[in-house]
N, C-alpha and C positions, 0 to 999 in steps of 0.2 A: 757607709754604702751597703742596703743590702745585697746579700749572697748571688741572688740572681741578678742583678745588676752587675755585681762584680765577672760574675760568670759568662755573659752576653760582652763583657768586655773581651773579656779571655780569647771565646771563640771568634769573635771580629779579630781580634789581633793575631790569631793561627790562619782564617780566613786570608788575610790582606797579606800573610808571611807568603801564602802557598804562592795566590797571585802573582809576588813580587816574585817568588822564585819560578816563576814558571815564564815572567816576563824575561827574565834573562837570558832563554832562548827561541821565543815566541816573539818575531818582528808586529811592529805596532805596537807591543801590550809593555806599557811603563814598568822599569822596575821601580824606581828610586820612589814615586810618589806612595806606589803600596807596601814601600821598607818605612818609612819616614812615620804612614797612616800605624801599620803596625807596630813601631815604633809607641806612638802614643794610647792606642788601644790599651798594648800591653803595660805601660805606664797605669792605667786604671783596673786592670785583670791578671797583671802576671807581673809580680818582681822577678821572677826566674828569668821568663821571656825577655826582660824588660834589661835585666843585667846582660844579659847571654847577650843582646843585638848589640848593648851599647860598649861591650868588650870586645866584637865579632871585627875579626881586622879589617874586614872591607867596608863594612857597615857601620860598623862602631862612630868613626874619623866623623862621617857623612851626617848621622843622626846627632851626634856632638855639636858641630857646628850649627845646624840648623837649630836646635833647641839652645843652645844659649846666644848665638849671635844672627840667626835666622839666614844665614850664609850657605851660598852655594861654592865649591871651588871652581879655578877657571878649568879645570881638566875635566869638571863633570859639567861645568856651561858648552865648553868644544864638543861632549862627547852629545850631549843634548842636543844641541845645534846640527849636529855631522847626522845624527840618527834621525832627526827630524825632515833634516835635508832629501834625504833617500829616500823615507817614506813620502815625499809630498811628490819625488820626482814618480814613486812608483803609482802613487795614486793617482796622478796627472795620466799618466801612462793607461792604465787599466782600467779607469772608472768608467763604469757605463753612463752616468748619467754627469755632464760638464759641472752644472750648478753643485752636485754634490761636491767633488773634487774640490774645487773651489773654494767651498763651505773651508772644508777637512784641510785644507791649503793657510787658508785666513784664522783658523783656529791654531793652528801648529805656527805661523808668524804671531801671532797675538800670545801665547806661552812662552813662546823664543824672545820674545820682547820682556816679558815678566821674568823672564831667570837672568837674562843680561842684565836686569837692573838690582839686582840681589847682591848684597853687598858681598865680597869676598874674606873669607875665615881671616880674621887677625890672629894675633898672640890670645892665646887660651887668659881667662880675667881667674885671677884667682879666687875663691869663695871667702864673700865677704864673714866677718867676723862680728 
């Protein structure tokens, strides 16, 4: 991989770091999907980065999972569901225009439907030999 390639990775994966971290107190803005996106950037730009998230005690568990058994846990499908829940009650609430609501309503049911079907983290597979 050349330099710049590698580098374009790098900065996507600080990029999608800030995001997630900013989603964590910024209603609406996801964290998990721009920890997970970073996650793999930094896979192709940063073993630093890349070590650091998947040692990171919060993070770490979350990106594990999903990268070798593409699992989500039921704590973070509840927390999913519960944040999603409030957002669509607050969008229904305040939307200027119905049809968008709606829209942003049917899109937030159609992601809560894809992470309930995500299998849940088994026993860690040990590394084949």
């Amino acid at each position: 991989m050349s330099q710049r390639v590698r580098w374009a990775w790098w900065a996507l994966a600080y990029v999608l770091l800030g995001l997630g971290f900013v989603g964590i107190v910024v209603p609406f803005l996801p964290t998990v999907p721009f920890i997970l996106a970073a996650a793999y950037a930094a896979a192709r730009g940063s073993d630093r980065l890349h070590r650091w998230l998947l040692q990171h005690p919060r993070f770490g568990p979350m990106i594990t999972d999903w990268q070798e058994q593409g699992a989500i846990s039921r704590r973070g499908k509840w927390a999913a569901a519960i944040s999603m829940a409030v957002c669509a009650a607050v969008l229904l609430a305040v939307a200027p225009v119905r049809w968008a609501a709606y829209a942003g309503v049917a899109v937030m049911v159609g992601m809560g439907t894809w992470i309930w079907t995500r299998p849940e983290p088994g026993p860690a597979q040990p590394p084949e030999m």
